[in-house]
C-alpha positions as CSV (number, residue, x, y, z in Angstrom):
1,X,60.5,60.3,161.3
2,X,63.8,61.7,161.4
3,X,62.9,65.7,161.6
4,X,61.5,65.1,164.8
5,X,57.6,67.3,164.7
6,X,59.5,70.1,162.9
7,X,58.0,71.1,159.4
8,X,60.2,71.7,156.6
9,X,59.3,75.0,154.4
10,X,59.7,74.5,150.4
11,X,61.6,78.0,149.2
12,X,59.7,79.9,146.8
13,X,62.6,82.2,145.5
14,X,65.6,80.8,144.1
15,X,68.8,82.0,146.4
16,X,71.1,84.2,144.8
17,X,74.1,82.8,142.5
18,X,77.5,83.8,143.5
19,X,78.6,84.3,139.8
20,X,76.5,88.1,140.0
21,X,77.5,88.9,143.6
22,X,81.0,88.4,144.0
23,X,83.0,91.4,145.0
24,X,87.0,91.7,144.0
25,X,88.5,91.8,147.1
26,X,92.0,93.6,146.2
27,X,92.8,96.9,144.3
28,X,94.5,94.6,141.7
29,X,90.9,92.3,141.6
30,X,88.9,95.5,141.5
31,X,91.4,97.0,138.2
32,X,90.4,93.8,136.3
33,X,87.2,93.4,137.0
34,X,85.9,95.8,134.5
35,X,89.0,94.7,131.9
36,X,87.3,94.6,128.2
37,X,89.2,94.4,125.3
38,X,89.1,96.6,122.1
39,X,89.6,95.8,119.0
40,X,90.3,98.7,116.7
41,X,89.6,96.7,113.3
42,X,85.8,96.6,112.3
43,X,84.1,96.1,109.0
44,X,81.8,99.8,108.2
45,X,78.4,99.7,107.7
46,X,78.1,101.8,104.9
47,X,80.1,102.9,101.6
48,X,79.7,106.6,102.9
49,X,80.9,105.4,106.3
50,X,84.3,103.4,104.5
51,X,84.8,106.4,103.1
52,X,85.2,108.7,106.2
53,X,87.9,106.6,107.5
54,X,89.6,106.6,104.8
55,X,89.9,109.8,104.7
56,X,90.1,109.9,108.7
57,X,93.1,107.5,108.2
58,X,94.8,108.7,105.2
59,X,95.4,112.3,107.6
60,X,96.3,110.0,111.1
61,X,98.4,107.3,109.3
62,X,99.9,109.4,105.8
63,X,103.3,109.0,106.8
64,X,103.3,105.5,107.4
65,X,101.4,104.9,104.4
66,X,103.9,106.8,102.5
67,X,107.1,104.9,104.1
68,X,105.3,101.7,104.2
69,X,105.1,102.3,100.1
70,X,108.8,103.6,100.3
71,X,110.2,100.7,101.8
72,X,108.4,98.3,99.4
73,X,109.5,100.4,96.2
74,X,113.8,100.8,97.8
75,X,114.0,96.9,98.7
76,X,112.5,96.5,95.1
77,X,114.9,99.2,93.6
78,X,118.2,97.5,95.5
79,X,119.0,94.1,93.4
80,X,118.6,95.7,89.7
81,X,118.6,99.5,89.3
82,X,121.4,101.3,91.6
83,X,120.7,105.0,89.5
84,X,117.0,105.0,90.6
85,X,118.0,104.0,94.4
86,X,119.7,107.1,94.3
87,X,117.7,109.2,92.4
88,X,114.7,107.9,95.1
89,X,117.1,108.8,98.0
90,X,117.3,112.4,97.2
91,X,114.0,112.7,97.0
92,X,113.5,111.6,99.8
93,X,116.0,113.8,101.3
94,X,114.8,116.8,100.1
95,X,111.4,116.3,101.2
96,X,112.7,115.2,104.2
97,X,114.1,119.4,104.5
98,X,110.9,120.5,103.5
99,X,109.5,119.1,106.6
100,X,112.1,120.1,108.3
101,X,112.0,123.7,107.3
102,X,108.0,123.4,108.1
103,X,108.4,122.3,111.7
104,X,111.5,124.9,112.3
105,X,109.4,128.2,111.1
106,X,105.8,127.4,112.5
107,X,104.5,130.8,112.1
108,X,106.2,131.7,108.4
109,X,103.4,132.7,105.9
110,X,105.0,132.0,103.3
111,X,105.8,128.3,104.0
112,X,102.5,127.8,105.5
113,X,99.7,129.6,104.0
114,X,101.1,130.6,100.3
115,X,102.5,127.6,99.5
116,X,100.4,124.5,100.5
117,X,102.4,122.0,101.8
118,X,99.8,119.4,99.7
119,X,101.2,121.1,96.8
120,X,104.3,120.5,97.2
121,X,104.0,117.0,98.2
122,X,102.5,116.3,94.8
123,X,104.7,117.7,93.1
124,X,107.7,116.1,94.5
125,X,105.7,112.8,94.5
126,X,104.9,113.8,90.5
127,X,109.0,114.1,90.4
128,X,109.9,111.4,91.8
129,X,108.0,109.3,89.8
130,X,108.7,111.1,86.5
131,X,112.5,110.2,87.3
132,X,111.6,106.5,88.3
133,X,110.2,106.4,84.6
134,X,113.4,107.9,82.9
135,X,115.9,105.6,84.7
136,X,113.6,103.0,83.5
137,X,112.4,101.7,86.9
138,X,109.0,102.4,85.9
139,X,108.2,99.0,86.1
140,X,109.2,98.9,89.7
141,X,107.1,101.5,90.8
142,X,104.2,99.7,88.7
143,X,104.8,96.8,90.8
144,X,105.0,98.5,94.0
145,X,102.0,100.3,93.8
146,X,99.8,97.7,92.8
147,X,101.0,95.6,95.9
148,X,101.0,97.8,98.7
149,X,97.7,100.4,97.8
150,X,95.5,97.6,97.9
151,X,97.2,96.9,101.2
152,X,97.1,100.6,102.5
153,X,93.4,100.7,101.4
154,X,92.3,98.1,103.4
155,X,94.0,99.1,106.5
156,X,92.3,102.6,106.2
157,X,89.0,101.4,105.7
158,X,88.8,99.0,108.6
159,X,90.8,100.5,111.0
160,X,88.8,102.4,113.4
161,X,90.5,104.8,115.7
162,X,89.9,104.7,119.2
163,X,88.8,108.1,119.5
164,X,85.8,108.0,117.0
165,X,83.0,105.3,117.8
166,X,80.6,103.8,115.4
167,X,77.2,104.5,116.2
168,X,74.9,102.6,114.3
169,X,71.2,103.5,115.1
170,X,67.8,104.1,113.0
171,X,69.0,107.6,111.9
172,X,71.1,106.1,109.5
173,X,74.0,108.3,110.8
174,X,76.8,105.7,111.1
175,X,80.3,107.2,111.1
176,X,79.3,110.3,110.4
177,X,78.1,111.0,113.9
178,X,81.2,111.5,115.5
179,X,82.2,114.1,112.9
180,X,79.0,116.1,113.3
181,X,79.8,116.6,116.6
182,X,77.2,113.9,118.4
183,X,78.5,113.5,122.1
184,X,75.8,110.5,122.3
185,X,78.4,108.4,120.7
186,X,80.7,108.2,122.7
187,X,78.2,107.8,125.5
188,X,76.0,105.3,123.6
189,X,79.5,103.3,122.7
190,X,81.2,103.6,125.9
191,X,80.8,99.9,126.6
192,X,82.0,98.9,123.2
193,X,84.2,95.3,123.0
């Protein structure tokens, strides 16, 4: 009637959608069009593989950890107990010329391979402490360690760093691979959202 002696084909292949073949037209379309986004917080798989990062974290993030503490345990200190603020100042100071001294001789023996510098963080962590509980602030550092490691614990196991990917296949390897020295992780997580 209409289509005038012409026959009309039926298509046996579905044409292509333009969702797959689109192509960014600028270099500001083309930088986005591969844009995923990371998120650095992840639940482990394993006890042995919380465990790594904590450890991993507790040598990456240690001073914050330690300040994020300090600052909990000085705004705690400031209303009641004006000796101990003190006391906790110098401290801090003095550690504070420990690393100092560290970073100014880099190559001194004596500072760097006789005397552990974990050492001597204990110890003046040990001190500080010890002089917390004489000025009778013991209570406050109770306190502020029972609020903020719970905190500090969490963060380290469930932060996971970009440099380190999880790899979670049937070798029951899971964090552990990027420690052994496994460059399939990275390849295998290169993708990773």
């Amino acid at each position: 009637m209409a289509n005038y002696g012409t026959t009309q084909r039926i298509p046996t292949s579905t044409p292509p959608s333009t969702a797959d073949t689109y192509e960014p037209k600028g270099p500001h379309e083309k930088f986005y069009s591969n844009f995923r986004v990371y998120c650095p917080i992840n639940i482990p798989s394993t006890s042995e593989a919380a465990g790594v990062r904590i450890i991993r974290n507790m040598g990456s993030f240690g001073l914050y950890y330690a300040l994020f503490v300090w600052i909990i345990l000085f705004i705690t200190l400031i209303p009641q107990r004006k000796v101990s603020l003190i006391l906790l100042v110098i401290m801090t100071y003095v550690t504070t010329l420990y690393c100092l001294l560290l970073r100014a001789f880099p190559n001194s023996v004596v500072l760097h391979r006789i005397i552990d510098k974990r050492f001597v963080f204990a110890l003046l962590a040990i001190a500080t402490a010890v002089q917390l509980i004489l000025t009778e602030a013991g209570i406050h550092l109770a306190v502020t360690l029972a609020s903020s490691m719970p905190i500090v614990l969490v963060h380290a196991v469930l932060w996971a760093s970009y440099d380190a990917f999880e790899v979670e296949d049937a070798s029951g390897r899971g964090e552990l691979a990027p420690l052994a020295g496994h460059e399939e992780s990275v390849a295998e997580n290169s993708d990773a959202v």
